[in-house]
C-alpha positions in Angstrom: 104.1 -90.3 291.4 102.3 -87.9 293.7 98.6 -88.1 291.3 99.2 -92.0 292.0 99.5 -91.8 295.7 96.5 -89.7 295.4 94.9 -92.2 293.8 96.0 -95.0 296.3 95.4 -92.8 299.0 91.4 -92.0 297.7 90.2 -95.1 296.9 90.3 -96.9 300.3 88.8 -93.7 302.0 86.1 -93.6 299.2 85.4 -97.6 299.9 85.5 -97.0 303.5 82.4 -93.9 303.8 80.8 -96.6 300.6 81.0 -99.3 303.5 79.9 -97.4 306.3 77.0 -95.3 304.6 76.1 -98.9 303.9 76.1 -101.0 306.7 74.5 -97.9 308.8 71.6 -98.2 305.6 71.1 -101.9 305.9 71.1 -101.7 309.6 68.4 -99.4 309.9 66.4 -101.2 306.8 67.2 -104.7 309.1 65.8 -102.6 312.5 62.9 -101.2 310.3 61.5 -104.3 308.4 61.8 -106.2 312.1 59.4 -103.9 313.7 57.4 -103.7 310.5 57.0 -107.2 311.0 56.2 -107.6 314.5 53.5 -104.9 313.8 51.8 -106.7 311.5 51.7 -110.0 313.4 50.0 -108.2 316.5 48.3 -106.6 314.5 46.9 -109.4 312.3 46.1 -111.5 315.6 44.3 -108.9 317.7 41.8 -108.3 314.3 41.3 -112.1 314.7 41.5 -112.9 318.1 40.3 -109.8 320.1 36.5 -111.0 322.3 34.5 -108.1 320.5 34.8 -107.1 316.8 37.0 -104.8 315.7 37.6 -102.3 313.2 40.6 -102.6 311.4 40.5 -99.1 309.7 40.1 -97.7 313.1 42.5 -99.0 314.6 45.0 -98.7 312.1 44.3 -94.9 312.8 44.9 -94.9 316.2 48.4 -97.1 315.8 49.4 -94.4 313.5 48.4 -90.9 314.9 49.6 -92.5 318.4 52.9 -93.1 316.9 52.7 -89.7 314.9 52.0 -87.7 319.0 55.6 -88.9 320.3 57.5 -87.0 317.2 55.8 -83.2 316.8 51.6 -81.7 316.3 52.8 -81.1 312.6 53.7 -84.7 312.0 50.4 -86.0 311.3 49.1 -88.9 309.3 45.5 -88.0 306.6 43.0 -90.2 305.9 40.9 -89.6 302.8 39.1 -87.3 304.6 41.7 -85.5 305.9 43.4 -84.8 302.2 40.0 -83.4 301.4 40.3 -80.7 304.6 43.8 -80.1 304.0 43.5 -79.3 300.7 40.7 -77.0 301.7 43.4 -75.6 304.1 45.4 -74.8 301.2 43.5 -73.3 298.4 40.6 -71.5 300.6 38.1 -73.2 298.1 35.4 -76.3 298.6 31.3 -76.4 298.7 29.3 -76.3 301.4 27.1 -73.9 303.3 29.5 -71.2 304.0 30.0 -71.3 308.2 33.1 -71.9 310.0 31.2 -74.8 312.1 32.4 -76.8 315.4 32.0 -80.6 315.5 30.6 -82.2 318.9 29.5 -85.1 320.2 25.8 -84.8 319.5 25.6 -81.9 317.5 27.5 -79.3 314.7 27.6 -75.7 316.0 27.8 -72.9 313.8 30.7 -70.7 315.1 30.2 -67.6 312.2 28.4 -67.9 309.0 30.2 -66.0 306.2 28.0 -62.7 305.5 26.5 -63.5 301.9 26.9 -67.2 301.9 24.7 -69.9 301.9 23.9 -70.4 305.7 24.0 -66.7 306.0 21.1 -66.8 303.7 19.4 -69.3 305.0 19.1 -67.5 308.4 21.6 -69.6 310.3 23.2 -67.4 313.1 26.7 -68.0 315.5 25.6 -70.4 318.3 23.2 -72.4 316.5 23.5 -76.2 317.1 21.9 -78.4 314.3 20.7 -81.1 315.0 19.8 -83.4 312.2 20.9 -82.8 308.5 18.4 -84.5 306.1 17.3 -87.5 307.7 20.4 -88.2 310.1 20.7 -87.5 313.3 24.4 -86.1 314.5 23.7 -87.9 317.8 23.8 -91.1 316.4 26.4 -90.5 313.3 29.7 -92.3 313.5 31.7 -90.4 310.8 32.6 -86.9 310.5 29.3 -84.9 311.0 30.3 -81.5 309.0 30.9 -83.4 305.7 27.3 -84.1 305.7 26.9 -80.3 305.3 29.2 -80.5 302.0 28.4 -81.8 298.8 27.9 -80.4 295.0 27.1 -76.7 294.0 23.5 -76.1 294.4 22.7 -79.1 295.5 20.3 -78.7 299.0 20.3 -79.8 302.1 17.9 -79.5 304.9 18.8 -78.7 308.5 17.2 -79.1 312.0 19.5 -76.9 314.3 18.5 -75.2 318.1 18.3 -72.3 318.9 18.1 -70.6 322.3 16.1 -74.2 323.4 13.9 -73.7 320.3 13.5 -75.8 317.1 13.8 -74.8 313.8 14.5 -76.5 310.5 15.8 -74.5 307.3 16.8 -75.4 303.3 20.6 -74.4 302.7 21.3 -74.3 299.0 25.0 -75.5 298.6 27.4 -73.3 296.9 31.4 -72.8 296.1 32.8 -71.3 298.3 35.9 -69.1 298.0 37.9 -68.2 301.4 39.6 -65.0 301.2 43.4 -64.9 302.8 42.5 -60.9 303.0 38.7 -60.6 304.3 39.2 -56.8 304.5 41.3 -54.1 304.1 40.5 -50.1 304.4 42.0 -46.7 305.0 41.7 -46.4 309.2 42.6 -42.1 308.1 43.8 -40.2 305.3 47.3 -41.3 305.2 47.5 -45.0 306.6 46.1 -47.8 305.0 45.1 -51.1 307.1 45.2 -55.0 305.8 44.3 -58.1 307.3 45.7 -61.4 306.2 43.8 -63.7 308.3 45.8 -67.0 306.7 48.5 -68.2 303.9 46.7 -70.3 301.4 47.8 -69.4 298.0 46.1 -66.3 297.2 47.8 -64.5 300.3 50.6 -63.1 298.1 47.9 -61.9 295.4 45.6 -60.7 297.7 48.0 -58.7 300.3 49.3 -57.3 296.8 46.1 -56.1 295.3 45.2 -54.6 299.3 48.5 -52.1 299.0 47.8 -51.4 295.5 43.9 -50.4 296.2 45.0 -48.2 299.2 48.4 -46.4 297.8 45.8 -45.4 295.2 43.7 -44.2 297.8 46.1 -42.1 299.6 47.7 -44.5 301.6 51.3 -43.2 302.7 51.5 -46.4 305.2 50.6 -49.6 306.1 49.2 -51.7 308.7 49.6 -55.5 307.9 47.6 -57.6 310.8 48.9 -61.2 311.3 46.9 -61.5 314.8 45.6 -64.8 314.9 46.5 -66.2 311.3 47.8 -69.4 311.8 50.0 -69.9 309.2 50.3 -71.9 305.9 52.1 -71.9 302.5 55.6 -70.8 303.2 56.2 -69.7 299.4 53.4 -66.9 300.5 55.0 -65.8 302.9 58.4 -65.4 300.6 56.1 -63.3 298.3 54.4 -61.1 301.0 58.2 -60.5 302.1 58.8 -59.6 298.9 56.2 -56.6 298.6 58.3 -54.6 300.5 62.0 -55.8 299.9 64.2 -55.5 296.9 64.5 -58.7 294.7 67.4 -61.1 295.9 66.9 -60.8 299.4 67.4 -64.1 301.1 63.8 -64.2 303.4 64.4 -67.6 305.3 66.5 -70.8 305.2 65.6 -73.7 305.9 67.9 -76.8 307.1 67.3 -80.9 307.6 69.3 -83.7 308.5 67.8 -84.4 304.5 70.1 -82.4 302.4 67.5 -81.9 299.5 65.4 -79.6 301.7 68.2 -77.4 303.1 67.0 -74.4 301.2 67.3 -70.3 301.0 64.5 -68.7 299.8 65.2 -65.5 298.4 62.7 -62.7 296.8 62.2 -63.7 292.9 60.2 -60.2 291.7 60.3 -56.9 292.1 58.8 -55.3 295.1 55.9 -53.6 294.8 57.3 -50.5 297.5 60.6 -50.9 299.4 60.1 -47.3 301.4 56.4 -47.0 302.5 56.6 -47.4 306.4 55.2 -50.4 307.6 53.8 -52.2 310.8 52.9 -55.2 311.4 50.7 -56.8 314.2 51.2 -59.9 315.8 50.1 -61.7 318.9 50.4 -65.7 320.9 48.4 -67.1 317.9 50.4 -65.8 314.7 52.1 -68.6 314.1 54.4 -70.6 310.7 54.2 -68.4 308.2 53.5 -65.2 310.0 56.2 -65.9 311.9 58.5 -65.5 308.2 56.7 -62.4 307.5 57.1 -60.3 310.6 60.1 -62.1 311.5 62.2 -61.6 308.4 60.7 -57.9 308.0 61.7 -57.0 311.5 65.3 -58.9 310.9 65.4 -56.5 307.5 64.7 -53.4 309.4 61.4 -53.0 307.1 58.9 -52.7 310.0 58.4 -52.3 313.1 56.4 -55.4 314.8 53.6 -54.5 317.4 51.5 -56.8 319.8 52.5 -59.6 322.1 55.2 -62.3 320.9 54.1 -64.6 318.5 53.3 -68.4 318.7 57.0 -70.1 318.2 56.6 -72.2 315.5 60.1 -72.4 313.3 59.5 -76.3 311.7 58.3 -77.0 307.7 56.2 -79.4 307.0 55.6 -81.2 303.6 53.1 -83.6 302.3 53.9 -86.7 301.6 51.3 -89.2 299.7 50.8 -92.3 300.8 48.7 -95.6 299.2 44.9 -95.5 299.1 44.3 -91.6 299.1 46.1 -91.3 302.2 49.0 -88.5 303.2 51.7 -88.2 305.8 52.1 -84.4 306.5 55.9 -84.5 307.8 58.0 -82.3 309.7 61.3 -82.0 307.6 63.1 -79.1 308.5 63.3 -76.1 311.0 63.1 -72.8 309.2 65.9 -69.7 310.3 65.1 -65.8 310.0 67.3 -63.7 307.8 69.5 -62.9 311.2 70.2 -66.6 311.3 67.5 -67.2 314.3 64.9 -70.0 314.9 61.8 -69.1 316.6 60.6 -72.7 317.5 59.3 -72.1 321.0 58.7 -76.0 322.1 61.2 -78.5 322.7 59.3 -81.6 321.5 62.4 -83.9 321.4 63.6 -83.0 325.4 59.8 -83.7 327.5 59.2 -83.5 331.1 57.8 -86.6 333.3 55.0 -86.0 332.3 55.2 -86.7 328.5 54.9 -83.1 327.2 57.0 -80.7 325.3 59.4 -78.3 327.3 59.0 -74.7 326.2 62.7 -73.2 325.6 64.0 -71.2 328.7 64.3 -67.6 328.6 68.0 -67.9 329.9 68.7 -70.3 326.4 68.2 -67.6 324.0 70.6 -67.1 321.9 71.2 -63.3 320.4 70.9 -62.1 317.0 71.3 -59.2 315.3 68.8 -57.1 312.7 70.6 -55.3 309.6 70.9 -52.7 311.1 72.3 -53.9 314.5 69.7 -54.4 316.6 68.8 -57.1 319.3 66.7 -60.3 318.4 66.4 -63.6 319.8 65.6 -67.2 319.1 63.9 -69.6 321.3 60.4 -68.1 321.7 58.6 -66.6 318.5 59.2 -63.5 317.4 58.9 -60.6 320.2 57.0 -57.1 319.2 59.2 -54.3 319.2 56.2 -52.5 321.0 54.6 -54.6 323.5 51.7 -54.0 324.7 50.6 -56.4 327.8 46.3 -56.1 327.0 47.4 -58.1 323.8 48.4 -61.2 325.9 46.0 -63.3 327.2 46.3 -64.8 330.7 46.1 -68.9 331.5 42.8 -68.0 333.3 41.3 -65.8 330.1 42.5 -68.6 327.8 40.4 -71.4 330.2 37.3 -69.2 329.7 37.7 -68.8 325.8 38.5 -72.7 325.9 35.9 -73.6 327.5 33.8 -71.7 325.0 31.6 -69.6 327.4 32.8 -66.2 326.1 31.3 -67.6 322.6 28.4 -68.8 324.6 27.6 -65.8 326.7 28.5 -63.6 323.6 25.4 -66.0 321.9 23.2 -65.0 324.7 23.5 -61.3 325.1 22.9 -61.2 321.4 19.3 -62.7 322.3 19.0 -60.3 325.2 20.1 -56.6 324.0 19.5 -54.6 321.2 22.4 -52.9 320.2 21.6 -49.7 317.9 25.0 -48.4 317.3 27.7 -51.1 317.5 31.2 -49.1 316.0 30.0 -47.0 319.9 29.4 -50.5 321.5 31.0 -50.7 324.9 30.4 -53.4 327.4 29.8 -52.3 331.0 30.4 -52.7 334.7 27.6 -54.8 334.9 28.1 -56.7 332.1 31.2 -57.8 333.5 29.3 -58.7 336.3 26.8 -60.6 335.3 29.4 -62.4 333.0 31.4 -63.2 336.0 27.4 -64.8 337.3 27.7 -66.6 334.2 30.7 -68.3 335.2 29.9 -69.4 338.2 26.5 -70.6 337.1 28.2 -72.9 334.2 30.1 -74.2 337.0 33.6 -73.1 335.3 36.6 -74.1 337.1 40.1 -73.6 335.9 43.4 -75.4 337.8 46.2 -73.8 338.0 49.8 -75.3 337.8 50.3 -74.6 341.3 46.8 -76.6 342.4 48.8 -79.4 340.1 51.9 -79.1 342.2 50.5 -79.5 345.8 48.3 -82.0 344.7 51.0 -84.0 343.9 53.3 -83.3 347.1 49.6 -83.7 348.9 49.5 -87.5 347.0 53.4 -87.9 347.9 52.6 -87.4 351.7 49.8 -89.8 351.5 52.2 -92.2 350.1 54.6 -91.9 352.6 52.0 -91.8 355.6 52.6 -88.0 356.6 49.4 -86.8 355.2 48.3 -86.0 358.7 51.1 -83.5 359.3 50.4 -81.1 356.3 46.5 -82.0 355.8 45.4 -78.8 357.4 48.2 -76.8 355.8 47.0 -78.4 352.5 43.8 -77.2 353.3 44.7 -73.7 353.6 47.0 -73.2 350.8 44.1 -74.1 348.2 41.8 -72.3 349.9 43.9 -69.1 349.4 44.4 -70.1 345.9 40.9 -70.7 345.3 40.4 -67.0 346.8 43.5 -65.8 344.3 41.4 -67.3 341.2 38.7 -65.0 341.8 40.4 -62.6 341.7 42.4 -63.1 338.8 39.7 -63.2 336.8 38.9 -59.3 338.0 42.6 -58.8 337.5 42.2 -59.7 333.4 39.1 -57.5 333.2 40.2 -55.6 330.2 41.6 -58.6 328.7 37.9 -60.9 328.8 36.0 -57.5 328.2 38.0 -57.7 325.0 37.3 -61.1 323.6 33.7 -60.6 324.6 33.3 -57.2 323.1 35.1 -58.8 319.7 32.7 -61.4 319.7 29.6 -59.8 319.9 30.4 -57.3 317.9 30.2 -60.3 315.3 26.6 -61.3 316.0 25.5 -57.8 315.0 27.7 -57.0 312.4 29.8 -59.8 310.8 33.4 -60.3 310.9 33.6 -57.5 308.3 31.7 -55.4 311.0 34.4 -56.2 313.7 37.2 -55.1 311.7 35.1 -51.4 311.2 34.8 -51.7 314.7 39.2 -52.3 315.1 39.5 -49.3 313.4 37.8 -47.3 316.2 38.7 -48.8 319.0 40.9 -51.3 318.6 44.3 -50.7 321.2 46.9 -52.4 318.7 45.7 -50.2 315.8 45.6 -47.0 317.4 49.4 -47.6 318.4 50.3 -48.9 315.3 48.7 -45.5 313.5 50.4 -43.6 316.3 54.1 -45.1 315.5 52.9 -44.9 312.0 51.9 -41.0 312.4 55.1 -39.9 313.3 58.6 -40.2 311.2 61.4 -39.8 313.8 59.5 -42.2 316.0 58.8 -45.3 313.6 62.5 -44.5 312.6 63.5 -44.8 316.2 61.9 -48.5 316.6 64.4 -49.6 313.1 67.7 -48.2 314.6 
């Protein structure tokens, strides 16, 4: 009697989620194929109807990637072209000439040729803008520029590029090109070993493993792992870097979706290459993804001790998705959680202010967390050093300048200027700060502040409501304090810009290889790390 009212009892319930699940389903497929087909009628008439011609495939594009903006940056539609790059992105391997190289309006600009690769040999330096490749003009090209430097191996292609107002035309001889995830690693002394994974494609996790091998056999009773500026990538790397230096079975990070086919934990699969060698691990505002895994869950595990400035704040998963014709939708489909059970996302793209853009999550919303071993950690805003040091993070006025590209620009400059004899001893002066603050002023920089922002919208208010008049002069003042307080800031971050210019020209003289000699010897973040790293009871006092 009871296993039938059971029965009587399931059914119905069972017919009523059936009947929900679907209505809710054909709803949304109703809602869906509506809009789907209002789309395509505009769509159809402005291609047909529209005064001038029009490109459909262009503006297809634009619908898209403006549709794309209003979810996340990681949501993003690929053409073709764009598969090609990502999967570039991905495996660190394509042809080409071998540069990292910046796509303008008129020109390409090469930003640093890889020592040894084809533009290296061709004589192609930092700063060079070309031109013309074969017969085409970049002025007048319509597609993407820097694919014209791409093609098959050993293939050729001539270049017309600038330099320092002068014209000069070269042969490049194409080649395959491998991008390392580890460009370097070294012993920094006799004890301490020092490794720089400079992205997550997937070679990191072989690469980073090879680097500690190499250096335990050359002495090395620590490590330095440097995630400063890697931006991310593969999160199964990450799992396996993790998984160097913790025991097999340890859950690294979950990940959970409102799709239950991607909640997922993702625990270590091998065993770890050494689960006691002390370990730091530097970070700063552009690790990001998948550094944000590593140092995260290692810090949540006890297993280093993080140095720097606190990390980007990015805890969301993208996957690819392919789409008809060669395209791909890269999607966001989950947010990704530390081993402590904490989410690092930093940006609130779902809750925007008025005017359209994503809310960064306030300090007084973190939520606490705690490490194995009982220590603090929060969520809400990347992962914070456990030794911070302030020179690592750069001001809005410092990050204007390097946006604007004049500290690559000036760095391009002095290169043509001075003869430097002994760059590890390199050290910009007083009057190089100087005459880089001349520099400045000459390229007309100007930076505005969120403040300038906010009276010159109360200033725009009062004119609306005719008391414009009453605070004009006050107005006046206020900016012209501010303007006095920008010029100073900029001698305020001294140390900071005398940084990022010393780090890039230290790369015109001696390659990016050459810059990380040059970290050994001076480099702030090292020299603590090696400190920490120097002495037991203190590294142990960072993990307790």
């Amino acid at each position: 009697m009871k296993k039938l009212l059971k029965k009587r009892i399931l059914i119905p319930i069972s017919a009523g989620i059936i009947f929900i699940t679907g209505s809710a389903f054909q709803n949304d497929f109703f809602e869906i194929a509506k809009q789907i087909e209002i789309f395509t009628t505009l769509y159809k008439e402005v291609n047909m109807n529209y005064v001038d011609e029009t490109n459909p495939a262009d503006l297809m594009d634009t619908a898209i990637k403006s549709m794309l903006q209003e979810l996340d940056p990681y949501t993003q539609f690929y053409n073709e072209q764009d598969v090609e790059a990502e999967k570039i992105r991905r495996t660190g391997d394509y042809t080409g000439i071998g540069a990292n190289v910046r796509t303008l309006q008129d020109k390409l600009v090469i930003i640093e040729p890889y020592k040894g690769y084809p533009a290296d040999e061709a004589g192609l330096k930092a700063g060079d803008e070309i031109i013309k490749v074969n017969n085409t003009l970049i002025s007048t090209y319509k597609e993407e520029a820097g694919d014209l430097l791409k093609g098959t191996p050993n293939s050729s292609v001539n270049v017309t590029y600038l330099r320092q107002g002068k014209e000069y035309t070269t042969t490049i001889k194409r080649s395959e090109i491998e991008i390392n995830a580890v460009p370097y690693f070294s012993m920094i002394n006799d004890k301490t070993g020092y490794i720089v994974l400079s992205k997550f494609n997937n070679k990191a996790a072989s690469q980073t493993a090879y680097a500690v091998r190499d250096l335990k056999a050359q002495g090395a009773k620590s490590i330095i792992l440097d995630l400063r500026g890697n931006p991310g990538g593969l999160l199964l790397e990450a799992v396996k870097i993790v998984n160097l230096f913790v025991p097999k079975g340890q859950i690294v990070v979950t990940t959970k979706s409102k799709v239950k086919k991607f909640n997922r934990s993702y625990y270590t699969q091998n065993e770890p290459l050494d689960t006691q060698i002390p370990l730091v691990v530097l970070i700063n505002g552009k690790s990001a993804s998948a550094s944000e895994i590593v140092s995260g869950s290692l810090q949540d595990l006890d297993r280093a001790v993080i140095v720097g400035s606190r990390s980007f704040g990015k805890g969301l998963v993208q996957r690819p998705k392919p789409l008809t014709y060669g395209t791909q939708l890269k999607i966001t489909i989950s947010r990704y959680y530390t081993p402590s059970g904490r989410c690092i996302q930093a940006l609130d793209y779902w809750h925007r202010d008025e005017n359209g853009n994503a809310v960064r999550v306030a300090q007084e919303n973190y939520n606490e967390f705690k490490t194995k071993n009982g220590r603090k950690v929060f969520d809400g805003g990347g992962v914070f050093p456990d030794e911070a040091l302030e020179i690592t993070e750069n001001s809005p006025i410092t990050k204007a300048i390097s946006n604007d590209f004049l500290i690559f620009d000036y760095a391009t400059d002095y290169y043509y200027n001075h003869s430097v004899k002994d760059i590890n001893n390199f050290e910009l002066s007083a009057s190089d700060f100087t005459d880089f603050k001349n520099y400045l002023k000459s390229n007309n920089f100007t930076f505005v502040t969120e403040t300038e922002k906010s009276l010159s919208k109360v200033l725009e208010n009062a004119v609306k409501e005719d008391l414009d008049d009453n605070i004009q002069k006050d107005y006046n003042t206020l900016i012209s304090n501010l303007n006095s307080s920008k010029a100073l800031a900029i001698d305020e971050n001294r140390d900071e810009i005398l940084s990022l210019l010393t780090d890039e020209i230290v790369k015109r003289y001696a390659y990016r290889e050459g810059l990380y000699d040059y970290y050994k010897l001076h480099n702030i973040e090292i020299k603590k790390a090696a400190d920490i790293l120097s002495n037991t009871s203190k590294y142990n006092s960072y993990l307790k």
